[in-house]
C-alpha positions as CSV (number, residue, x, y, z in Angstrom):
1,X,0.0,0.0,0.0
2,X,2.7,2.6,0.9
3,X,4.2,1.9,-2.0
4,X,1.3,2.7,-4.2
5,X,1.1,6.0,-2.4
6,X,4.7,7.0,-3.1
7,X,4.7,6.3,-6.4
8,X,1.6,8.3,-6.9
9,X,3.2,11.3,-4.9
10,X,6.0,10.9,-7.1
11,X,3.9,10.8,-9.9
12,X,1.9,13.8,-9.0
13,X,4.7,16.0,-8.1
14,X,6.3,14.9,-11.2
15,X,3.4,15.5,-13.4
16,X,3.2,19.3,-11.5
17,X,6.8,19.9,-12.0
18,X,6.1,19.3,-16.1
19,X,3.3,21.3,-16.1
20,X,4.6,24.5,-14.2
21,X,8.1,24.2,-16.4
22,X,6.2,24.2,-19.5
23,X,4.2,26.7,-18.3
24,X,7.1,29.1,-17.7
25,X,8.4,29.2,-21.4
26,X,5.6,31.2,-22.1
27,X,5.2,33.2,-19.0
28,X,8.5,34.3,-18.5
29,X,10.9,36.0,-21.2
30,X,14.7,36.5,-21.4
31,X,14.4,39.9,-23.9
32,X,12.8,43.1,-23.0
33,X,10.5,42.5,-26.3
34,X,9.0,39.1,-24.7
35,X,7.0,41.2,-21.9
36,X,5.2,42.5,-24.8
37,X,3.3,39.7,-25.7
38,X,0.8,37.5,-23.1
39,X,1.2,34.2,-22.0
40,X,-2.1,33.0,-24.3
41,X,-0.8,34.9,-27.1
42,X,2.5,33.1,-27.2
43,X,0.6,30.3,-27.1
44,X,-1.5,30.5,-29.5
45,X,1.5,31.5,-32.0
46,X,3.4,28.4,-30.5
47,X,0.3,26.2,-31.5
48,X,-0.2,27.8,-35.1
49,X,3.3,27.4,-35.7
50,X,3.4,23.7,-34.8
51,X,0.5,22.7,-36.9
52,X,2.1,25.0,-40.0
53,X,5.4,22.7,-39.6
54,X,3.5,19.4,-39.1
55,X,1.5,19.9,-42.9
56,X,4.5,21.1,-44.3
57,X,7.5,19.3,-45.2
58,X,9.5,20.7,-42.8
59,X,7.9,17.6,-40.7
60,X,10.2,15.0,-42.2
61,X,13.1,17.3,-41.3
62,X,11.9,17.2,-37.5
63,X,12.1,12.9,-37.8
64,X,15.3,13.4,-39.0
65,X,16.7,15.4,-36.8
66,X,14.9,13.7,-33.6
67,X,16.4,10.2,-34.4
68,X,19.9,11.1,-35.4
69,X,20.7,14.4,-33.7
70,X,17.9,14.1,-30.2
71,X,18.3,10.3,-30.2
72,X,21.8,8.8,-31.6
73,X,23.4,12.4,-30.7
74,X,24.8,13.4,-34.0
75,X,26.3,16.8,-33.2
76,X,28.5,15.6,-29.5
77,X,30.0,12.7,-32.1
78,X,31.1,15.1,-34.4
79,X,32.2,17.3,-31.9
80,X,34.3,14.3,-29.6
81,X,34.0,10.9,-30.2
82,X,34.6,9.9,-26.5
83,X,32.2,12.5,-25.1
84,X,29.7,11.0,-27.4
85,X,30.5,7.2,-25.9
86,X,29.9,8.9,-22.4
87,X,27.0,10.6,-23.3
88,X,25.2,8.3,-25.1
89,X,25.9,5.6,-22.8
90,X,24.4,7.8,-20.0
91,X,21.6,9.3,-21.5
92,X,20.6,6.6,-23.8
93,X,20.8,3.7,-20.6
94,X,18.8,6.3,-18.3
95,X,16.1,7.1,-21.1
96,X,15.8,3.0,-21.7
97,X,15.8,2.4,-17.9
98,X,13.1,4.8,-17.2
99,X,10.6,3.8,-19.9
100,X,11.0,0.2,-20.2
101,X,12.1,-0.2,-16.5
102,X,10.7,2.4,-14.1
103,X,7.1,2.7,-16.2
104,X,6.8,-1.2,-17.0
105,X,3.9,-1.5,-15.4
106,X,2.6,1.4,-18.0
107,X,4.3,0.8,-20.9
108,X,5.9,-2.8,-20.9
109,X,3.1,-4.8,-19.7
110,X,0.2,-4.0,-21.6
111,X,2.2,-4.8,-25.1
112,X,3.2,-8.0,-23.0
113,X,0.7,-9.9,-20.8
114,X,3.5,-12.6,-19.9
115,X,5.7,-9.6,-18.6
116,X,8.3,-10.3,-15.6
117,X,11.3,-7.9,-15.2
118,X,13.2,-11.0,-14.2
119,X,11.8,-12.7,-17.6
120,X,14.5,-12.6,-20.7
121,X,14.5,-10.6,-22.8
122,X,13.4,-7.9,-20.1
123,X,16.0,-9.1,-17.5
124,X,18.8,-9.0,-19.9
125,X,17.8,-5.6,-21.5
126,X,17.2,-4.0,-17.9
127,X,20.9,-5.4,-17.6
128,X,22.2,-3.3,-20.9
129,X,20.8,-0.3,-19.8
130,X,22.1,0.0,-16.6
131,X,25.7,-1.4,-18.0
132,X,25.7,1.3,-20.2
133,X,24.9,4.2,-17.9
134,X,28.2,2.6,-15.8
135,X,30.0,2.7,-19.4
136,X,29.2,6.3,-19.3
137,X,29.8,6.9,-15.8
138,X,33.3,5.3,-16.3
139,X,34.0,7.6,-19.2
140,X,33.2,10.6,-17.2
141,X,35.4,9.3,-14.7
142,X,38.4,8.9,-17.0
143,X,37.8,12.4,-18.8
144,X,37.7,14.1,-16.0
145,X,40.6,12.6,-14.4
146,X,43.1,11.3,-16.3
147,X,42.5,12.3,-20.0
148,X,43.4,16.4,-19.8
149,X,41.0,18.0,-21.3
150,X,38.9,21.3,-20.9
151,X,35.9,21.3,-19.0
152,X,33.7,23.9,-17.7
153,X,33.0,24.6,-14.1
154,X,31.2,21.8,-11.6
155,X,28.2,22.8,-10.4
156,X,26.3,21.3,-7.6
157,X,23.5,20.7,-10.0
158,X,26.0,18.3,-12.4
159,X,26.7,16.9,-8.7
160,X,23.8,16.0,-7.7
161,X,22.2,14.8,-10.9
162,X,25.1,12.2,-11.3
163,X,25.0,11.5,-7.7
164,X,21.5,10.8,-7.4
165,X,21.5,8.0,-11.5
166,X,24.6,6.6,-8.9
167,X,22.9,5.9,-6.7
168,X,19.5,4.5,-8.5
169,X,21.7,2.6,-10.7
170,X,24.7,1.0,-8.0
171,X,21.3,0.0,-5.7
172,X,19.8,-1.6,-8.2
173,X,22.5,-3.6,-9.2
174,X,23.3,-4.7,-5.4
175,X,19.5,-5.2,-5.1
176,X,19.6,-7.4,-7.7
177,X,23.3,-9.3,-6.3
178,X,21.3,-9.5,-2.5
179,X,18.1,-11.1,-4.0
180,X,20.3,-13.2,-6.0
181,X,22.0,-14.8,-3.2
182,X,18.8,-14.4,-0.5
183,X,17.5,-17.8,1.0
184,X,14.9,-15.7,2.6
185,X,13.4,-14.0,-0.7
186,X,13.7,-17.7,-1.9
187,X,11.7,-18.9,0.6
188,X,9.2,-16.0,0.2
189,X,9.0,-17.1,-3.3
190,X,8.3,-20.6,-2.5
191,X,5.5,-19.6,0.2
192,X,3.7,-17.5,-3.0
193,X,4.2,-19.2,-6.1
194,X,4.8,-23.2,-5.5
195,X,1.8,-25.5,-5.4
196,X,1.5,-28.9,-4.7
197,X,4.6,-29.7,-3.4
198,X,6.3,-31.6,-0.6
199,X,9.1,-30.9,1.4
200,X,11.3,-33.1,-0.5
201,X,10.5,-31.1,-3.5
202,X,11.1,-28.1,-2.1
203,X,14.7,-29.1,-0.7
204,X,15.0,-30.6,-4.2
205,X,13.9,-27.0,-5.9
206,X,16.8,-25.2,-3.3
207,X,19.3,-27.5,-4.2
208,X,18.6,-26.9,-8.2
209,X,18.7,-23.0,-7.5
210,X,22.0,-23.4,-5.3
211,X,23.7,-25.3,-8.4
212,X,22.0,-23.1,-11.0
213,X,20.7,-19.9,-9.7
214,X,23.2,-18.4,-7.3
215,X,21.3,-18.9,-4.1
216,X,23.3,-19.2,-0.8
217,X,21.6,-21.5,1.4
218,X,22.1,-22.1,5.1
219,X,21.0,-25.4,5.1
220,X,21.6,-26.9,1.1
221,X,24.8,-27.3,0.3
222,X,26.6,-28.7,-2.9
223,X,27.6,-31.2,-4.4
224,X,24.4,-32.8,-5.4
225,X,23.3,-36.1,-7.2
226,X,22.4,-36.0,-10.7
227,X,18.7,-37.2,-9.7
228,X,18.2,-34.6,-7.1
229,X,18.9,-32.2,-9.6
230,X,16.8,-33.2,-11.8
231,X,13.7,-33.5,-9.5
232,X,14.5,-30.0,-8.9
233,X,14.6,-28.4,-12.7
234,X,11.2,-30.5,-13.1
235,X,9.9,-28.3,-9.8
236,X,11.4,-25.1,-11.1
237,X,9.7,-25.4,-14.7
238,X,6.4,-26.7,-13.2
239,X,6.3,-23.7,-10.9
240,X,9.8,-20.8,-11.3
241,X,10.0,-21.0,-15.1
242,X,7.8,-18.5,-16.1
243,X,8.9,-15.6,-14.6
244,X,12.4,-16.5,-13.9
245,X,15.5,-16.6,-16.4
246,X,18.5,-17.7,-15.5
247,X,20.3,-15.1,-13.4
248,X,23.3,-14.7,-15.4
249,X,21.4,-13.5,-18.0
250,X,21.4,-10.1,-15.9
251,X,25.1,-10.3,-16.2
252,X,26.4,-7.2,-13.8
253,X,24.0,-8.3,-10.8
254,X,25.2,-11.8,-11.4
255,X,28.9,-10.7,-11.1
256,X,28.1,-9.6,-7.7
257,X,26.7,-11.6,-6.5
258,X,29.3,-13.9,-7.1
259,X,31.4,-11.5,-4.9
260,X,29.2,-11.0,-2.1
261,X,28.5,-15.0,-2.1
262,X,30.7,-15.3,1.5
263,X,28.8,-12.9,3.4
264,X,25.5,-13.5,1.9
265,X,23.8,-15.3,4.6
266,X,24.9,-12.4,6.9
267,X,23.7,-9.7,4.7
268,X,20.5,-12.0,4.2
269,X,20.1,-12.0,8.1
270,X,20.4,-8.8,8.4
271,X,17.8,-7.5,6.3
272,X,20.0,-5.7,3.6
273,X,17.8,-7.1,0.7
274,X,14.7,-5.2,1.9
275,X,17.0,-2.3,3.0
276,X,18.4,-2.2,-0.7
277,X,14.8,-2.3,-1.9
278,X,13.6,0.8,0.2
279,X,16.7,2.5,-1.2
280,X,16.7,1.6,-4.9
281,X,12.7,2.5,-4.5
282,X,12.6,5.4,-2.8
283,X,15.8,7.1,-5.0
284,X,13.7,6.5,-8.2
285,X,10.9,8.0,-6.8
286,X,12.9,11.0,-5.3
287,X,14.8,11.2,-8.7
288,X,11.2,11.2,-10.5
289,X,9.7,14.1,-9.0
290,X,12.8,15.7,-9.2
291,X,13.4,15.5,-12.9
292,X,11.3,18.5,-13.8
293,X,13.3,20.9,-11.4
294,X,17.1,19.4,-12.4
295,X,19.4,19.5,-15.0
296,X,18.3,16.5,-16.1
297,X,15.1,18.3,-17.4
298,X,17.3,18.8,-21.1
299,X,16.6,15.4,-21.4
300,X,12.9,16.7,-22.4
301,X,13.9,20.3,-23.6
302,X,17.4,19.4,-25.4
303,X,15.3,17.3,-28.5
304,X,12.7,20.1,-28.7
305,X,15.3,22.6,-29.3
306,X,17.0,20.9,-31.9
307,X,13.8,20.3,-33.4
308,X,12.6,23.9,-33.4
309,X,15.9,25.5,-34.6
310,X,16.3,23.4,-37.2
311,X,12.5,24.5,-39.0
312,X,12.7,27.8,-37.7
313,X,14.3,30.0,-40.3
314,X,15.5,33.3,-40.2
315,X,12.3,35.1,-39.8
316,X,10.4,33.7,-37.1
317,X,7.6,35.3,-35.0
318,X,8.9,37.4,-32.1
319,X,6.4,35.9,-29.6
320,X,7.6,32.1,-30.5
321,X,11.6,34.0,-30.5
322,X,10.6,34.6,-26.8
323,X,9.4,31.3,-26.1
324,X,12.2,29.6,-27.9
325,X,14.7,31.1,-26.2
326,X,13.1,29.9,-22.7
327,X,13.5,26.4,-23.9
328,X,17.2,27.1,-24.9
329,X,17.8,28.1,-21.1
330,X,16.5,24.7,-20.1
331,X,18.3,22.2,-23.1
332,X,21.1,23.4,-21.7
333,X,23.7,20.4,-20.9
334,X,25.9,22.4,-19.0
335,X,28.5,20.2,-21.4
336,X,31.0,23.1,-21.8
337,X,31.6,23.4,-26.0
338,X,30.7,26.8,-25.7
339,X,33.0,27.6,-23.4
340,X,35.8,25.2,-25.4
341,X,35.2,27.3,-28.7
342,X,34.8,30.9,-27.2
343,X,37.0,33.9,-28.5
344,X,36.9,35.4,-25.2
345,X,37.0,32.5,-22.9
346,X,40.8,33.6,-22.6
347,X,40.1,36.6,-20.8
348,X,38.7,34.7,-17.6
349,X,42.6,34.9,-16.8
350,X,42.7,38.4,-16.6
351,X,39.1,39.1,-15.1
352,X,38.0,36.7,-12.6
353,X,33.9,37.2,-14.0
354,X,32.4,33.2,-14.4
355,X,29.9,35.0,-16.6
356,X,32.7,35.7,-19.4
357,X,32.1,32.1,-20.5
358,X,29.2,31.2,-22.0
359,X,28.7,27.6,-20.5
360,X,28.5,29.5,-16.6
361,X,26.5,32.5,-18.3
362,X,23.1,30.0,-18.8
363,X,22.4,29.6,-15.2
364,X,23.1,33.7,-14.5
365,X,20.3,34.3,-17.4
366,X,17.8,31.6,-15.7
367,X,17.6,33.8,-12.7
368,X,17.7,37.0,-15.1
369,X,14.9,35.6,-17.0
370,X,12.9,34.1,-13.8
371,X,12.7,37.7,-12.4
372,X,15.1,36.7,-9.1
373,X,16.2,39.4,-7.7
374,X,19.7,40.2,-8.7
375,X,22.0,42.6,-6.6
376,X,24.0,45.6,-8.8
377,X,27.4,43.8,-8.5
378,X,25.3,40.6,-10.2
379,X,24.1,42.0,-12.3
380,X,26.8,44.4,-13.4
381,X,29.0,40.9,-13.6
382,X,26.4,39.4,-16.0
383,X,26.6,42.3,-18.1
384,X,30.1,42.5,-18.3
385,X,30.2,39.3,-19.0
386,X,27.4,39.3,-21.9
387,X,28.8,42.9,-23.4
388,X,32.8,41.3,-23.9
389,X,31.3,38.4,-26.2
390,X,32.8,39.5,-29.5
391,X,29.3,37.9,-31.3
392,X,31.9,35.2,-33.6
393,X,29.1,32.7,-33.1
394,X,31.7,29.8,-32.7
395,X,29.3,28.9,-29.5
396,X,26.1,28.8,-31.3
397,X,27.9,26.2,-34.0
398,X,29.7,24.4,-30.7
399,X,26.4,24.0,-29.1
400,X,25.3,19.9,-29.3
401,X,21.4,21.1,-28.3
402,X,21.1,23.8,-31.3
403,X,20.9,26.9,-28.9
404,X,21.1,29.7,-30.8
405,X,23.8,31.5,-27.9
406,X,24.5,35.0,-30.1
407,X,20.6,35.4,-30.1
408,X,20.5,34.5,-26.1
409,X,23.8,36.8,-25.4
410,X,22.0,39.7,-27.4
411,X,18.6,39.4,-25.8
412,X,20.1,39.2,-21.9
413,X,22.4,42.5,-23.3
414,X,19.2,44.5,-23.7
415,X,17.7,43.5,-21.2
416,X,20.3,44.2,-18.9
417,X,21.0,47.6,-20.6
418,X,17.1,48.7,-19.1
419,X,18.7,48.9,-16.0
420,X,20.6,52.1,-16.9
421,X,24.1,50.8,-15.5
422,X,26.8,52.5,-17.0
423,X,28.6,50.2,-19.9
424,X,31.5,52.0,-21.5
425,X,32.0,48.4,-23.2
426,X,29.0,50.0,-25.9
427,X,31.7,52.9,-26.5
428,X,34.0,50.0,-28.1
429,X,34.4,48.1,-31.4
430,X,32.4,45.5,-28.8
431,X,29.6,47.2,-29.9
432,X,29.8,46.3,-33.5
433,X,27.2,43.7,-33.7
434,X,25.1,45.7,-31.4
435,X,25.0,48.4,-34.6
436,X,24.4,45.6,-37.1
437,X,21.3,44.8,-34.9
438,X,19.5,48.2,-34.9
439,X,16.8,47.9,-36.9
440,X,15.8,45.1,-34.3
441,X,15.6,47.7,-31.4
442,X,13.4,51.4,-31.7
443,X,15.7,54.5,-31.5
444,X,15.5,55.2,-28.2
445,X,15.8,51.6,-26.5
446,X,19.3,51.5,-28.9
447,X,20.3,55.3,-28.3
448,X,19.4,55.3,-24.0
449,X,22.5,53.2,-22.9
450,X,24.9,54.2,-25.2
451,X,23.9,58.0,-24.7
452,X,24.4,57.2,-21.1
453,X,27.6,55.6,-21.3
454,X,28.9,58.6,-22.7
455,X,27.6,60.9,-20.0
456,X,29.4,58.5,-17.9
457,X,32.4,58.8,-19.3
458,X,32.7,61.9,-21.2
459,X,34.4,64.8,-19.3
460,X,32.5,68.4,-18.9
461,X,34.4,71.4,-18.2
462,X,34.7,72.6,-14.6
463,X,34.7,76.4,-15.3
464,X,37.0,76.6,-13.2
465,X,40.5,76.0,-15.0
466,X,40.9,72.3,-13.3
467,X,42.3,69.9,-15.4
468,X,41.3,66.0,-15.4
469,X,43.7,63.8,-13.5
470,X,42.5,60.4,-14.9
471,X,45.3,58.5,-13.6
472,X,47.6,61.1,-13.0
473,X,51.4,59.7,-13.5
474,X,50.0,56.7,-14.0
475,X,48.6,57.6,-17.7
476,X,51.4,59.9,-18.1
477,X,53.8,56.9,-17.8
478,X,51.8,54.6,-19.9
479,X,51.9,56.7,-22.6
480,X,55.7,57.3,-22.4
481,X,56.3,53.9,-22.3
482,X,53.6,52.9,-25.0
483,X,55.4,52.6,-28.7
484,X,52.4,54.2,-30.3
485,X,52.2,56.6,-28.3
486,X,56.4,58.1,-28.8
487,X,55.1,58.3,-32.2
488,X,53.1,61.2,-31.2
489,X,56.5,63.1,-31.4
490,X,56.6,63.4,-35.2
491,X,53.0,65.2,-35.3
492,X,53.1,68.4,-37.0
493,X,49.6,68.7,-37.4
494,X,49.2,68.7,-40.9
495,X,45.5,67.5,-40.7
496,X,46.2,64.6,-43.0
497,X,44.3,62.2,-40.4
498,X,41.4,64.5,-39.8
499,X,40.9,65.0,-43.6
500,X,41.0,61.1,-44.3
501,X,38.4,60.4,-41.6
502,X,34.9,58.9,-42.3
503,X,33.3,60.2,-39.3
504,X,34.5,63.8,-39.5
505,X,32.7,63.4,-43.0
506,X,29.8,62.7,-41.8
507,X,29.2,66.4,-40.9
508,X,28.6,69.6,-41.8
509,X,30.2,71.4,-39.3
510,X,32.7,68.4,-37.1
511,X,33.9,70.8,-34.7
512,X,30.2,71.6,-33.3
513,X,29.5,67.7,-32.8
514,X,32.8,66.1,-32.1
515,X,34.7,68.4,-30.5
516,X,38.3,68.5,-31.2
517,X,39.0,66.9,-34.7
518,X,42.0,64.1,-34.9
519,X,45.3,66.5,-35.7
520,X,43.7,68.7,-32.6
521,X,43.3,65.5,-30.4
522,X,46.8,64.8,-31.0
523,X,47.9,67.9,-30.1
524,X,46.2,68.4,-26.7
525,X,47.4,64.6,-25.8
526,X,51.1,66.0,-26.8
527,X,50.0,69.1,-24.3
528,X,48.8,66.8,-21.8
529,X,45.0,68.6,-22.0
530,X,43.3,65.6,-20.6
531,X,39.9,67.2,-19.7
532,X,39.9,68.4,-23.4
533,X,41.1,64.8,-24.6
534,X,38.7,63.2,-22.4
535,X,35.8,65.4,-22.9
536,X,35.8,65.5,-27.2
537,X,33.2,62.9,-28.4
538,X,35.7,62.5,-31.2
539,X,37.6,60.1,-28.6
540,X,34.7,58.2,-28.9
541,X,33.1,58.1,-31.3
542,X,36.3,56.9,-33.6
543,X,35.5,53.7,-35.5
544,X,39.2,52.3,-35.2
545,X,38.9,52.0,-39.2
546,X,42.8,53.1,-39.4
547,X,42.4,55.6,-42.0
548,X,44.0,58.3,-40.2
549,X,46.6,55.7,-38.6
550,X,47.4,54.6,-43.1
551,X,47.4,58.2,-44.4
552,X,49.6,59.8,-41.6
553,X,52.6,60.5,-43.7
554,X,54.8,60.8,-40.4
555,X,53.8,57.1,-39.5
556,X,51.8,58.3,-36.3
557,X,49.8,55.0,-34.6
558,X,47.0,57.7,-34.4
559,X,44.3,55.0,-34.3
560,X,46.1,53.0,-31.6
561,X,46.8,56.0,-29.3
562,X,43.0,56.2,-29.5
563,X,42.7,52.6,-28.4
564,X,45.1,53.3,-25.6
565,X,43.3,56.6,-24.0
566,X,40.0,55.3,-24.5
567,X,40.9,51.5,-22.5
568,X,42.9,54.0,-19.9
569,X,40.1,56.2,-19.1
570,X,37.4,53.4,-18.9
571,X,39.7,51.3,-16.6
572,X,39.9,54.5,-14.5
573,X,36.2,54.4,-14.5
574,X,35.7,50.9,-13.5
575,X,38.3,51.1,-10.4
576,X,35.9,54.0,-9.1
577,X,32.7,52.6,-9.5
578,X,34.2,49.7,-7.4
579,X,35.6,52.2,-5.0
């Protein structure tokens, strides 16, 4: 009875856990557009889009991507054979184990009326599966340990999601090796399932399972007549046969039981088959209603975005966008080829900000997403972290689930950019990409945090003669020692870089807008003028195109000086904000 009412808990909470995470990829958003559409609305576009793709012929596409890319994980064997061994091994043997093994009694026994999961070909199938989630587990082991290679950050959900298949997995197999070798589950076998049979039959029957089956006995012991034997085979078919295979069949239990034959008839005494039972039972259950709320949840969402990304084109409704992108969060593997293939993973060593790579940035943008409430040092860390990404898309190609990262990186950038934080990031070549995606954003949700960077940043006269000290000797001796910089000595303002640049072209009258022009730049960095350097928008609004630097007929680095004051005066910046 109690165990009916545990599984049905389990079942329940499991059922509720599906529910309310299904739910949340079209209640909650990762993009400051997905607030603009309602949770019914999103549906409804979810369910037209569905039916669209199944009477199309984009429907044959999703088989083929489900079978060879969800199922037989096409894109982790491409990417590392060996990763692919370890994944496959633990994802496909768990999958296996929970629908033809945990849901039997759902999905096994009505296709089989004669079902028994101690019955071949069940027993010995139950037996693969589990073997090849310890394959995988094995694998892990070795790649972690003693093959070098990258890997991302442990979390404590990777820890306890393997810790909890070990333990559902290593309990079954010793539940398994216990009943094996068990003279009292033999005897509670006999008491429910032989009839018509005496004693002598019995003790015949416990010699044959001694010989053949495994079973330690306290009082049957080997070796044993030819006859005796066979009066016991003759018991086991008339009664044992049809529900019980031979044990080797289940190959791994049989191993140890094999190993735990000397102390079996202590174990047996003191109860550890029926302990085993409760904890093999009781971790499956636990695992179960835990599914929906772990990381083991891709298992459900990782298929579905590959499916979806591989139909949806380039132009896709913005309400399924924000709903696709909340699947994304949760088919993440946590597996790390992001990270592996980043352009900018490299600068982790300099900046000690997780959220620079992208496999650590998923479980930042979960919370972002959810609404959690973030502190300003989080959630000026996540935004560092999402501005640096140079948009290459290496991670998106990397990715073995189909996540479309760039997309994910650029939605969690403008939404993170509503929280007028200063980013002087937008101020750099960085922001390239964030250009090329304008037309996506209105004018004023692209123009608010880059106008406010540069009000930030950009230095307004005192009135009183002061001069900016933005690093003081400091800046002074970086220059001196920079080689771009001692270039600025053969400046004689001739005006050849301010004539050859594309953004004093741009206007009518440059002075008005920019400020001081190049060849005057120069000059007031040669006077050491740094609230007038500082305080021209030409600083920064320079493209770093290198015209200027290629037409300088002196060889100034005119271009890289610019690099140089701009990273100077936004590192000043950043030390006082932290101040």
């Amino acid at each position: 009875m109690f165990h009916k009412i545990a599984l049905a808990v389990a079942l329940t909470v499991f059922t509720a856990g599906m529910v309310w995470k299904v739910s949340t990829w079209f209640r909650y958003s990762l993009g400051p557009g997905g607030s603009c559409f309602s949770p019914s609305r999103r549906i409804v576009a979810a369910g037209r889009g569905l039916v669209l793709t199944l009477m199309s012929r984009k429907v044959f596409t999703l088989v083929k991507v489900f079978f060879l890319d969800a199922v037989l994980q096409r894109p982790v064997f491409r990417e590392d054979f060996l990763r692919w061994l370890m994944h496959l091994g633990i994802y496909g043997g768990f999958v296996f184990l929970l629908l033809v093994h945990a849901f039997d009694t759902y999905l096994v026994a009505p296709f089989f009326p004669d079902y028994a999961s101690t019955l071949n070909p069940f027993l010995f199938l139950r037996e693969v599966g589990g073997a090849l989630i310890l394959f995988g587990l094995a694998l892990a082991i070795y790649r972690r340990f003693f093959r070098r290679v990258q890997r991302p950050r442990t979390s404590l959900m990777d820890v306890y999601a393997m810790a909890m298949v070990g333990v559902i997995i290593f309990s079954g197999f010793f539940l398994e090796a216990a009943k094996i070798t068990s003279n009292r589950s033999f005897q509670d076998m006999v008491e429910a399932y032989t009839t018509q049979a005496d004693d002598q039959e019995i003790r015949a029957l416990e010699s044959y399972w001694v010989e053949d089956f495994g079973l330690v006995s306290p009082s049957v012991r080997g070796p044993f007549d030819a006859a005796t034997l066979a009066r016991g085979k003759a018991v086991h078919e008339l009664n044992c046969a049809q529900c019980h295979a031979a044990p080797a069949w289940g190959f791994v239990g049989y191993a140890m039981s094999v190993a735990m034959r000397p102390i079996a008839l202590l174990a047996d005494r003191a109860g550890l088959p029926g302990a085993l039972t409760w904890l093999h039972y009781l971790s499956a259950l636990l695992f179960l209603a835990y599914l929906p709320f772990s990381k083991m949840f891709h298992m459900f969402a990782g298929p579905l975005s590959l499916m979806i990304n591989a139909v949806q084109g380039g132009r896709f409704n913005p309400a399924n966008a924000a709903t696709r992108q909340m699947i994304e969060l949760d088919a993440c593997t946590h597996c790390g080829a992001c990270t592996f293939r980043c352009s900018v993973a490299v600068a982790i060593n300099e900046i000690p900000n997780l959220n620079i790579l992208p496999s650590e940035k998923i479980s930042s943008l979960k919370r972002l997403a959810f609404g959690a409430n973030l502190g300003k040092r989080q959630l000026r860390a996540l935004q560092q972290g999402v501005v640096l990404c140079t948009n290459c898309n290496r991670c998106s190609i990397a990715c073995p689930v189909g996540i479309r990262l760039r997309d994910l990186w650029f939605s969690a950038r403008e939404r993170l950019l509503e929280n007028s934080m200063e980013e002087f990031q937008l101020l750099s070549p960085l922001a390239y990409y964030r250009g090329l995606q304008r037309e996506r954003l209105d004018e004023e949700r692209y123009r608010k945090p880059v106008d406010l960077a540069l009000d930030g940043i950009i230095v307004k006269p005192s009135g009183n003669g002061d001069t900016l000290n933005v690093g003081g000797k400091e800046l002074l001796g970086a220059l001196r020692s920079s080689i771009q910089a001692n270039s600025l000595s053969n400046c004689y303002r001739c005006g050849a870089c301010t004539n050859s640049c594309p953004v004093v072209r741009n206007y009518s009258h440059p002075s008005e807008v920019l400020g001081l022009l190049p060849h005057q730049l120069m000059h007031a960095v040669g006077l050491r003028c740094w609230d007038l350097v500082f305080g021209s928008k030409m600083l920064w609004n320079c493209l770093g195109c290198y015209q200027c630097q290629d037409n300088c007929p002196q060889c100034v680095s005119v271009t890289d000086i610019m690099y140089e004051l701009k990273n100077r005066a936004i590192s000043h910046k950043y030390q006082e904000m932290e101040q």
